[in-house]
N, C-alpha and C positions, 0 to 999 in steps of 0.2 A: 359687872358684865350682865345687860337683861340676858334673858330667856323664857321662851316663852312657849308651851308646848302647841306641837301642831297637829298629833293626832295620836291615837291609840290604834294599834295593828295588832287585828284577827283576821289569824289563818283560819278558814272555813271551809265544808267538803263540798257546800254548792253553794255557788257565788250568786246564781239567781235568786234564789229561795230565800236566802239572807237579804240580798237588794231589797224582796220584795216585802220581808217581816220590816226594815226597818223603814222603809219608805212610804208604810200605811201608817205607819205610826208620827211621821210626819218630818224626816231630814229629806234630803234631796242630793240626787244623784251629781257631785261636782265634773266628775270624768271616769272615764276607764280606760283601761291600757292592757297591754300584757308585755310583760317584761321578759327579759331574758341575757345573757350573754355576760361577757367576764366579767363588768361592772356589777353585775346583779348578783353572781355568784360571788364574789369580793364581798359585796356591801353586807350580804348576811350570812358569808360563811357556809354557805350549801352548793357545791360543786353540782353544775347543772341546772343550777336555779332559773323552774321559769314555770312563769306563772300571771295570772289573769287577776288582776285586781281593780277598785274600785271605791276612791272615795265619797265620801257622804257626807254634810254636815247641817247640823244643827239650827233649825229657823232662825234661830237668834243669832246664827253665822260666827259663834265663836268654838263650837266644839266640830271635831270631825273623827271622823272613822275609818282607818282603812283597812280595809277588807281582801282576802286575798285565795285563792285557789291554786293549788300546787298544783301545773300540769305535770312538771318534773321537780325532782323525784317524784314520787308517789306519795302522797300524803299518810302521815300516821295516824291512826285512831288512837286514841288514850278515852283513859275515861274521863266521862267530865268532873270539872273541880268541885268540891264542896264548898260549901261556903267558909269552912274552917281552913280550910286548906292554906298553905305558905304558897306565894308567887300572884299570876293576876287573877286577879278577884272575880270584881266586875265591871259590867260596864252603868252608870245610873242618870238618869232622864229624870227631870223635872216635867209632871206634867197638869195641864188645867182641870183635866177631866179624868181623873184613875179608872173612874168603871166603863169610859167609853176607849181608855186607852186599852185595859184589858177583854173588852170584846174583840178588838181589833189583833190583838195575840191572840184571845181563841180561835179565831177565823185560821192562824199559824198552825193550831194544834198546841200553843205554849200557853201553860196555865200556871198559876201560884204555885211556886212550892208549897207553903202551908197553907196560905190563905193571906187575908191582908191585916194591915196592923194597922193601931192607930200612936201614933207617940206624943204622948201631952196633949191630944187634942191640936198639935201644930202639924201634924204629917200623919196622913193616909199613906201605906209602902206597904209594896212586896217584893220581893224577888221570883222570877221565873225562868226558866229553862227557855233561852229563844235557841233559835236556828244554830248546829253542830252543836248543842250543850252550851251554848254562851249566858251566863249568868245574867240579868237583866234587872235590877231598880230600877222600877217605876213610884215615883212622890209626886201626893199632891200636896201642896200647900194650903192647910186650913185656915190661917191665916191670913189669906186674900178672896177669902170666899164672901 
């Protein structure tokens, strides 16, 4: 039997501010909606579920994102995940340009956790804190430079 995944779903506390970190950075807005009613609370188990989402996907059209804002219930704050942490991780982009992708997060206010690496000289990476605390790989490939 294929399969074949169609997207990664973040709950996020503002759905604009997220649109607009990941859309400078270069996916594109596919649709948005807002959802709600017994289907919606059925499908993920949250009585009263409704909620404003939004997905995005990747220039190269094979990766996407959905995105989402709890109008109801109320959304939780947790803290954000470490990177050691057990469950989802992160989310990681492949990109041409690292230090023009990382100005484009600073403009977010999201900076390097530590700083950036280099691995074998084949990958420039870091991870950073984007929008609600979402974990964020950025690689460039040294390798086709």
């Amino acid at each position: 039997m294929p399969i074949r995944l169609e997207n990664v779903g973040i709950a996020v506390r503002d759905l604009e501010a997220t649109i607009a970190f990941f859309t400078d950075l270069g996916l594109t807005v596919l649709g948005r909606d807002e959802v709600s009613g017994e289907w919606a609370s059925t499908a993920v188990d949250v009585d009263g579920n409704h909620a404003k989402i939004a997905v995005l996907q990747t220039p190269d059209g094979h990766g996407q994102l959905e995105l989402f804002e709890y109008l109801n219930p109320e959304a939780i704050e947790t803290e954000p995940t470490l990177p050691n942490e057990i469950g989802m991780h992160r989310v990681a982009f492949s990109v041409d340009d690292l230090d023009a992708s990382l100005a484009i997060a600073a403009r977010h206010g999201c900076l390097p956790l530590r700083g950036v690496a280099n691995y074998q000289d084949v990958y420039r990476l870091t991870y950073l804190r984007g929008p609600s605390g979402i974990i964020v790989m950025l690689a460039q490939d040294l390798t086709k430079s």
